[in-house]
DRENDO-1510 file (C-alpha; in Angstrom, 1 decimal, always signed):
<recs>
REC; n; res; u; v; w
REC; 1; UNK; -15.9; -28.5; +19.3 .
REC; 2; UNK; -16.7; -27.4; +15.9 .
REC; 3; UNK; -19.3; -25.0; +16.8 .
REC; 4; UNK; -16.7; -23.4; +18.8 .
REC; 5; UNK; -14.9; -22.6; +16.0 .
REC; 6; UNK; -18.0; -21.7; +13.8 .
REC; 7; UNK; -19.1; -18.9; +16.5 .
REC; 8; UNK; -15.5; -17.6; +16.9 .
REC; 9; UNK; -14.8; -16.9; +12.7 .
REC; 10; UNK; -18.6; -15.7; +12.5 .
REC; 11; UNK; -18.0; -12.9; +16.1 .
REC; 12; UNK; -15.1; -11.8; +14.2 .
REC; 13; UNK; -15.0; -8.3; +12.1 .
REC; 14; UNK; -15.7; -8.8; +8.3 .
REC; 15; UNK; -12.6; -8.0; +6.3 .
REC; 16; UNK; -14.5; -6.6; +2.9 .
REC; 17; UNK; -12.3; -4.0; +1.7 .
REC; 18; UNK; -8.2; -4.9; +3.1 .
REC; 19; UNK; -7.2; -1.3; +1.4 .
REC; 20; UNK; -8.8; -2.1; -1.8 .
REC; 21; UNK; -9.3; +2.1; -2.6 .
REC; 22; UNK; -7.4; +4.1; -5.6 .
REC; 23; UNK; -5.5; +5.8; -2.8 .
REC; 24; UNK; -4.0; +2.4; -1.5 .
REC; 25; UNK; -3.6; +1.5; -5.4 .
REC; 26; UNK; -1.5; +4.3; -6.4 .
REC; 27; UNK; +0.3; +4.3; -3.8 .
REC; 28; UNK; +1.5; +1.1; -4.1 .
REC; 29; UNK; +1.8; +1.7; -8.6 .
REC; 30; UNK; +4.1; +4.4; -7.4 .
REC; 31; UNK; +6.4; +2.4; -5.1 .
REC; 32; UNK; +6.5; -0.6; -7.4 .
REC; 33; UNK; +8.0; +2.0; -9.9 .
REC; 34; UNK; +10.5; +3.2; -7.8 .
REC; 35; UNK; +11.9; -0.1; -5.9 .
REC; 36; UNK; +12.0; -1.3; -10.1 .
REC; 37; UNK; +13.9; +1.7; -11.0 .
REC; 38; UNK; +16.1; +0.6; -7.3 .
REC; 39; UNK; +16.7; -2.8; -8.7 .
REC; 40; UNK; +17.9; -1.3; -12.7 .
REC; 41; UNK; +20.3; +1.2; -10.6 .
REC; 42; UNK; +21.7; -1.7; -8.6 .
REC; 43; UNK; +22.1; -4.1; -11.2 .
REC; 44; UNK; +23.6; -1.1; -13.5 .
REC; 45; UNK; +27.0; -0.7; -12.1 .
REC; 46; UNK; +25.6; +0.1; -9.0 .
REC; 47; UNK; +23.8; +3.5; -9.9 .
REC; 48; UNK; +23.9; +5.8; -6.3 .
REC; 49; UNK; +22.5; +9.1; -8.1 .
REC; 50; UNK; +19.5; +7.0; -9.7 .
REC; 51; UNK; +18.9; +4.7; -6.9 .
REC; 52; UNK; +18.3; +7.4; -4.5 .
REC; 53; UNK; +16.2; +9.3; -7.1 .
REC; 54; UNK; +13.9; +6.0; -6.6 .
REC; 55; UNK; +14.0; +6.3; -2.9 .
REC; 56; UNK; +12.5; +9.6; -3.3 .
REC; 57; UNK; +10.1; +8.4; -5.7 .
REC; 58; UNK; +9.2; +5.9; -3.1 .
REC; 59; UNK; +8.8; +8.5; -0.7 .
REC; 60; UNK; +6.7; +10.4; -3.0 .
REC; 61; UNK; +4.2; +7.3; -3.3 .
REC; 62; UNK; +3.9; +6.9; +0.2 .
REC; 63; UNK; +2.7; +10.7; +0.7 .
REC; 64; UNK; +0.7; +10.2; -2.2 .
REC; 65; UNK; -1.8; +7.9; -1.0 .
REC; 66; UNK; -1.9; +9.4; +2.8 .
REC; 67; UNK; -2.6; +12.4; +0.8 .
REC; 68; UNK; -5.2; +10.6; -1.2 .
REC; 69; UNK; -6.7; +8.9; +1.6 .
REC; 70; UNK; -7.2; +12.7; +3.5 .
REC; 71; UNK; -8.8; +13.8; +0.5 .
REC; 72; UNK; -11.5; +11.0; +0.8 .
REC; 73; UNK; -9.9; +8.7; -1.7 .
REC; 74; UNK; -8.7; +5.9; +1.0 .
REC; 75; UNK; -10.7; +3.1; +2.6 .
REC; 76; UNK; -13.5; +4.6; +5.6 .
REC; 77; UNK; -11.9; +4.5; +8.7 .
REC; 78; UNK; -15.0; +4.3; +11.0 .
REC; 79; UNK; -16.1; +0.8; +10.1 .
REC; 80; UNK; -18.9; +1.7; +8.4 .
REC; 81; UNK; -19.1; +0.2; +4.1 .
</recs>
C-alpha cells in the first residue's frame, strides 16, 4: 500500500519554480503596495479618491508582470527548466 503512494507522488510533475520569476515578484511588490495604501484609505476616514487610486495601482501591478512575463521575464511556459 505504500508503494502505491511512493509511485503516485514520484509520476507526478516536479513543481521547481511555483512563479518564483522577477515578473511574478513585481507584480505581486506592486499589489502589496496598493491593497496597503487600500487599507490606510479605509482606516483614514474612509479615503474613496485614494483608495481607488490603489485599485488602479493594483491594476497597474497586474499588467505589469503579464507585461513582464511577454517580455521573457516570467516563469517558461513549456515545461522545460
Amino acid at each position: 500500500m505504500a508503494d502505491q503512494g511512493a509511485s503516485r507522488v514520484e509520476e507526478e510533475a516536479p513543481h521547481d519554480l511555483h512563479g518564483n520569476s522577477p515578473a511574478a515578484w513585481t507584480a505581486v511588490a506592486i499589489v502589496l503596495v496598493a491593497f496597503t495604501i487600500g487599507a490606510i484609505a479605509m482606516v483614514l476616514g474612509p479615503n474613496w479618491v485614494l483608495f481607488w487610486i490603489s485599485v488602479g495601482i493594483a491594476v497597474l501591478g497586474a499588467l505589469a508582470g503579464k507585461v513582464l512575463q511577454l517580455l521573457g521575464f516570467g516563469v517558461p511556459t513549456d515545461g522545460h527548466h
